[in-house]
TINU-28485 format. One record per residue (C-alpha): x, y, z; residue in one letter. Coordinates in steps of 0.5 Angstrom, whole numbers, plus 500, padded with zeros to 3 digits. Example, Ala and Ser with C-alpha at 12.3 -4.5 7.8 and 13.67 -1.06 7.14 Angstrom:
! residues 2
ATOM;px;py;pz;residuo
ATOM;525;491;516;A
ATOM;527;498;514;S
END
This chain:
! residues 345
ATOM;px;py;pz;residuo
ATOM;933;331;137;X
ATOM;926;331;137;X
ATOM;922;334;144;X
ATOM;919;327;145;X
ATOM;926;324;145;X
ATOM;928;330;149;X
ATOM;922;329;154;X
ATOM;925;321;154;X
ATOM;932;323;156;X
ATOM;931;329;160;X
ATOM;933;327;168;X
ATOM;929;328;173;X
ATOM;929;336;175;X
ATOM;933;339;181;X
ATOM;926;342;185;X
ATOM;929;350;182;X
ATOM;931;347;176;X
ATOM;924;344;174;X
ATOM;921;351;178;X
ATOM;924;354;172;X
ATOM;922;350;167;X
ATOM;915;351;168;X
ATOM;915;358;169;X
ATOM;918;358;161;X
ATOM;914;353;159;X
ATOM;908;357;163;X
ATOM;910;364;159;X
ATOM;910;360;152;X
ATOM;902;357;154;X
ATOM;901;365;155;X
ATOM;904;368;150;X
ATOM;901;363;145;X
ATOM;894;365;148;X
ATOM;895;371;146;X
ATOM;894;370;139;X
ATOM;887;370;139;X
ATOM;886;377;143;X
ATOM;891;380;138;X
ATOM;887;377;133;X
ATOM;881;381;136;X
ATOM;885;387;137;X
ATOM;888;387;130;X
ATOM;879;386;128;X
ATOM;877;393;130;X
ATOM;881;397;125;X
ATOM;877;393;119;X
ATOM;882;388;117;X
ATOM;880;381;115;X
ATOM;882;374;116;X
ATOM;886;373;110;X
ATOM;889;380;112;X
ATOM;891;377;119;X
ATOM;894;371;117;X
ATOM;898;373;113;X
ATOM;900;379;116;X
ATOM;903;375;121;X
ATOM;906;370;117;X
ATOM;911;375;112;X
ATOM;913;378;119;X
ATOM;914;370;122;X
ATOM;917;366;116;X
ATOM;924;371;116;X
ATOM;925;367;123;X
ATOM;923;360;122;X
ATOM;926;360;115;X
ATOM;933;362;120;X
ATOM;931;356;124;X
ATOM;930;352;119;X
ATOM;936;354;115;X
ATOM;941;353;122;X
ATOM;937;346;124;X
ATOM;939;344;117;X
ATOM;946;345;117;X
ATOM;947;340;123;X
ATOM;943;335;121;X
ATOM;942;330;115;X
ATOM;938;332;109;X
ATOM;931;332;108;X
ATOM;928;325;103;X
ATOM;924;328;098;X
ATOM;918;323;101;X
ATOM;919;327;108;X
ATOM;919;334;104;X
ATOM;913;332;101;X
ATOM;910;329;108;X
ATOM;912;337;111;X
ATOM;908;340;105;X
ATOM;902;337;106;X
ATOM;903;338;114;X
ATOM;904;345;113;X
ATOM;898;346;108;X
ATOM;894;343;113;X
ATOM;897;344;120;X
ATOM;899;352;119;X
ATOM;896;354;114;X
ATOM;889;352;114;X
ATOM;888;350;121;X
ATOM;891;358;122;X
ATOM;886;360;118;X
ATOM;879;357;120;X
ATOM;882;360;127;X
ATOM;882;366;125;X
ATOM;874;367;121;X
ATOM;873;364;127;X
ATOM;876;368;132;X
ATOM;871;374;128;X
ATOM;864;371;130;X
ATOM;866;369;138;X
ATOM;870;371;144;X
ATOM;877;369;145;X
ATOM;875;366;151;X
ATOM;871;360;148;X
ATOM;876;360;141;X
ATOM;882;358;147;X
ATOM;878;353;149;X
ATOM;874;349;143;X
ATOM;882;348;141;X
ATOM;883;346;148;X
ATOM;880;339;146;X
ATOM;885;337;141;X
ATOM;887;332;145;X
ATOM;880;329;147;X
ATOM;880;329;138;X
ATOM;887;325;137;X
ATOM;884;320;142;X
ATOM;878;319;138;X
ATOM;881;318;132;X
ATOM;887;313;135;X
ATOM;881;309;138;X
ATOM;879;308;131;X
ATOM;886;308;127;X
ATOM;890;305;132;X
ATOM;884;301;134;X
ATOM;886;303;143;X
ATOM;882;302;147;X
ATOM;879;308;151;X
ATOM;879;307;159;X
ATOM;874;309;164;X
ATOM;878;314;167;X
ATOM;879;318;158;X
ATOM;871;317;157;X
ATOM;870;321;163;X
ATOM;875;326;162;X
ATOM;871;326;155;X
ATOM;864;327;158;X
ATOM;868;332;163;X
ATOM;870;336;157;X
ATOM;865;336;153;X
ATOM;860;339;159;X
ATOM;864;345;160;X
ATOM;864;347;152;X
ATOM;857;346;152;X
ATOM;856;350;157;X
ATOM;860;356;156;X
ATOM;858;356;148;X
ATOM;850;356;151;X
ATOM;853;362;154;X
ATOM;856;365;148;X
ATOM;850;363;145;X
ATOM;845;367;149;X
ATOM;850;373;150;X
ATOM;852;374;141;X
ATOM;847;370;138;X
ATOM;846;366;132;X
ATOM;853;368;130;X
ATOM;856;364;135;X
ATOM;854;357;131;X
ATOM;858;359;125;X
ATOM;864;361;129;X
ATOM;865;355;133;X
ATOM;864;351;128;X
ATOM;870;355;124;X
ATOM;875;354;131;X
ATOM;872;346;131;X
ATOM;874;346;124;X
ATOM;881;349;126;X
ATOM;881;344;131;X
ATOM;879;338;128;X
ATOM;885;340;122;X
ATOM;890;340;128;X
ATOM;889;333;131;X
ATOM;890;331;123;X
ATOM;896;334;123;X
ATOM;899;332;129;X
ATOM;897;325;129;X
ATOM;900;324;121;X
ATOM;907;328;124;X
ATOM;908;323;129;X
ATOM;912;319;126;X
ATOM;916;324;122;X
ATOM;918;328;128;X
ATOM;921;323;132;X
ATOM;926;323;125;X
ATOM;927;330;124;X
ATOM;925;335;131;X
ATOM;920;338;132;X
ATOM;922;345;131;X
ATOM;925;343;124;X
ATOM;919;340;123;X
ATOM;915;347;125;X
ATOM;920;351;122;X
ATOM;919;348;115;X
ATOM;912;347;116;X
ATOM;912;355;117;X
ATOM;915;357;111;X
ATOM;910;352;107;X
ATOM;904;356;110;X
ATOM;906;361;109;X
ATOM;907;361;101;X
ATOM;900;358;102;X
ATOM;899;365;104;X
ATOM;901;368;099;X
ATOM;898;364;094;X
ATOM;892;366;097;X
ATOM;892;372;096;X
ATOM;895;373;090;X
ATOM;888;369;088;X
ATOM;884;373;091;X
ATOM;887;379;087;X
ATOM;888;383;094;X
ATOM;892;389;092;X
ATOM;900;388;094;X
ATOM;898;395;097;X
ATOM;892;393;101;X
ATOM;900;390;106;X
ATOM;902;397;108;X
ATOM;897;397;114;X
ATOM;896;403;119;X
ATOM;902;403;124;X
ATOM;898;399;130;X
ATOM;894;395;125;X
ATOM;902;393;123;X
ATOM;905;393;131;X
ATOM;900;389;133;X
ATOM;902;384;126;X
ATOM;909;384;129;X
ATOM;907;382;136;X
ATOM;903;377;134;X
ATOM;909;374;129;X
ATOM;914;375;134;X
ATOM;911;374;141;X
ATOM;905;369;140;X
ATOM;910;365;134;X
ATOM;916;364;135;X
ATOM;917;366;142;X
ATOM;913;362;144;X
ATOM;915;356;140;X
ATOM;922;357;143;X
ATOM;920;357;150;X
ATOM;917;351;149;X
ATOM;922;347;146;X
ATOM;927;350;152;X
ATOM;922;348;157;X
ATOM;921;340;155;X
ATOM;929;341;154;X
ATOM;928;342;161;X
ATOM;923;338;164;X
ATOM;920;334;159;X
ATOM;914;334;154;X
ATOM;909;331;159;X
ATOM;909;336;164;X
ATOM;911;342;160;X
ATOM;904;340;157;X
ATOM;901;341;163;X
ATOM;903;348;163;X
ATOM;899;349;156;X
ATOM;893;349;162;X
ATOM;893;356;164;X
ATOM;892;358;156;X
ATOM;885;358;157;X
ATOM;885;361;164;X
ATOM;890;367;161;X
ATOM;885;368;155;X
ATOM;879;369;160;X
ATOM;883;374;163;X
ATOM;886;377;158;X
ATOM;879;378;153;X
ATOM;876;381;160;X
ATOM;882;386;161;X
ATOM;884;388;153;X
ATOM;877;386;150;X
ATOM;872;387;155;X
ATOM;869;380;154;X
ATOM;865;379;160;X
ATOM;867;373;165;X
ATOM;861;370;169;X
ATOM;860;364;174;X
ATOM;857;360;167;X
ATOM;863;362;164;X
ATOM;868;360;169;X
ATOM;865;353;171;X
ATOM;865;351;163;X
ATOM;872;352;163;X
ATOM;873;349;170;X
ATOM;871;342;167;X
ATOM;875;343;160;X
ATOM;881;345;164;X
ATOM;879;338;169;X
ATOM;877;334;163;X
ATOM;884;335;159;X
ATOM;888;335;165;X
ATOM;885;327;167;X
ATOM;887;326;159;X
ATOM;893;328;159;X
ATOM;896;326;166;X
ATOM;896;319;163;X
ATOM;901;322;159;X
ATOM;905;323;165;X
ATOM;903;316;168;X
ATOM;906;313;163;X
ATOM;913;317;162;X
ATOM;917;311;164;X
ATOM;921;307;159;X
ATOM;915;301;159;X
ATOM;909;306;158;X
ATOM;912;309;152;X
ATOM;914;304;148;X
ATOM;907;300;150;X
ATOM;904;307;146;X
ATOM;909;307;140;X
ATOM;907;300;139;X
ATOM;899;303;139;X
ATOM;900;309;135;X
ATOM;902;313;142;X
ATOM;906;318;137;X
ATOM;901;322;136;X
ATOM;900;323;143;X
ATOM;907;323;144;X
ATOM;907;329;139;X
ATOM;902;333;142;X
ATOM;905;333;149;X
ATOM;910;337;144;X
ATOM;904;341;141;X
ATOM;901;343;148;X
ATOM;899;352;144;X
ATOM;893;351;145;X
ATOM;896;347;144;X
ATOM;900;347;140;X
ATOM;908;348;138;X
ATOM;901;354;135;X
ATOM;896;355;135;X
ATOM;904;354;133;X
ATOM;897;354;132;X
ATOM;903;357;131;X
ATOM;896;356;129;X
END
């Protein structure tokens, strides 16, 4: 059973229940932010994207490969259509999203990196007003603008304080984004037939080969893996605690109290990273700063309340006829959006 159909069939939660569930669906939002500051820390020892990620995934795939292999002994196989459906999803939704996300991740701060990914959301309803032809009401374009001001507000500020470079960084993590929103409106329909979490375990596995070629084309020595220990402990943090753990704590969390307000905990991803970037990375916080992702925060909140609005039977059938899957999927993703940024990303 997929997270969307869990969120369908979950009951209302006791108030000490669904206090529970948001806490770990709160801690999940967290751990998946923490993705970037490792990134950063890990970029201070003279290591690369293309080190980064594929640190993280050798350490990752062990796991997701047991998901994968305990999902498929107690449900149906898998089609050869959808196995190629879960390659093309992991190529572009875990390998490439990651990977634009960490090159970017080298030009600008954490704090801006959490919130140019927190705008998937507003990129998925782009894309369903044009492929799905629905219509964006009032209260969704201004939770657009809303959005959109607070990011250009907090990229001018970045601008002026690191320079050109802030361009090139951004345009990188957009690009992470933007690959994103593709795979979570292309699996929409595909999840709700296999689970999101054998989805996310395969498509894991399929990156991670990606990974390898990867390097293997590169003509990077295998040697180049054997780290100096911190490089290697915070590889395996990364892995474990802004991987897996966090993919398993989301999935308890919609169990619990359903995947439009498990998403709603995915708001103090951008805050947590604020905070963490200024304590472990010394990246400034000023008042600019703060209100630009006030309004992001606001704008994506206004957007995915509708999602909590229409969370009866009627709602949700109106928005599968509507290519509402995609949205329905998103609410499962909300790492940063992210079963990811699962981006796992």
């Amino acid at each position: 059973m997929s997270a969307s159909q869990l969120s369908r069939t979950v009951p209302a939660a006791e108030p000490a229940a669904q206090r529970a569930g948001l806490a770990v669906a709160a801690v999940g939002a967290i751990l998946f932010s923490g993705k970037a500051i490792v990134a950063k820390l890990m970029y201070r020892y003279q290591v690369d994207a293309v080190m980064v990620i594929s640190l993280r995934m050798l350490f990752a795939v062990p796991l997701f490969m047991a998901i994968g292999w305990w999902q498929s002994r107690r449900l149906p196989a898998l089609s050869w259509a959808d196995r190629g459906r879960i390659v093309f999803l992991g190529i572009i939704g875990y390998y490439l999203s990651s990977f634009l996300d960490f090159l970017g991740l080298q030009y600008i701060t954490a704090g801006l990196e959490r919130l140019i990914l927190f705008l998937t959301p507003s990129f998925v309803l782009l894309a369903s007003a044009v492929l799905f032809k629905r219509r964006i009401s009032l209260r969704q374009w201004l939770s657009l603008a809303l959005a959109y001001i607070g990011i250009v507000l907090v990229f001018a500020h970045d601008l002026d304080v690191s320079g050109a470079q802030v361009w090139l960084g951004a345009a990188l993590v957009l690009g992470s984004a933007l690959t994103y929103g593709i795979y979570l409106i292309a699996s929409g329909e595909l999840v709700q037939r296999i689970g999101s979490l054998r989805l996310v375990a395969y498509a894991m596995c399929v990156s991670t080969a990606c990974c390898v070629v990867q390097y293997l084309v590169l003509r990077r020595p295998l040697a180049e893996l054997l780290q100096p220990a911190p490089v290697m402990w915070l590889s395996l943090v990364n892995s474990v605690f802004c991987t897996v753990l966090p993919v398993s704590l989301t999935m308890v969390a919609v169990a619990r109290i359903g995947a439009p307000m498990a998403s709603q905990a995915g708001m103090l991803g951008p805050v947590s990273t604020l905070f963490l970037g200024f304590w472990l990375l010394g990246e400034p916080i000023t008042g600019v700063q703060l209100a630009g992702s006030a309004l992001v925060m606001g704008g994506i909140y206004l957007l995915s309340a509708r999602g909590v609005a229409k969370s009866g039977a009627a709602g949700k059938a109106q928005a599968a006829r509507r290519g509402g899957n995609a949205m329905d999927t998103l609410d499962n993703k909300q790492a940063g959006g992210r079963l990811d940024d699962t981006r796992s990303r």
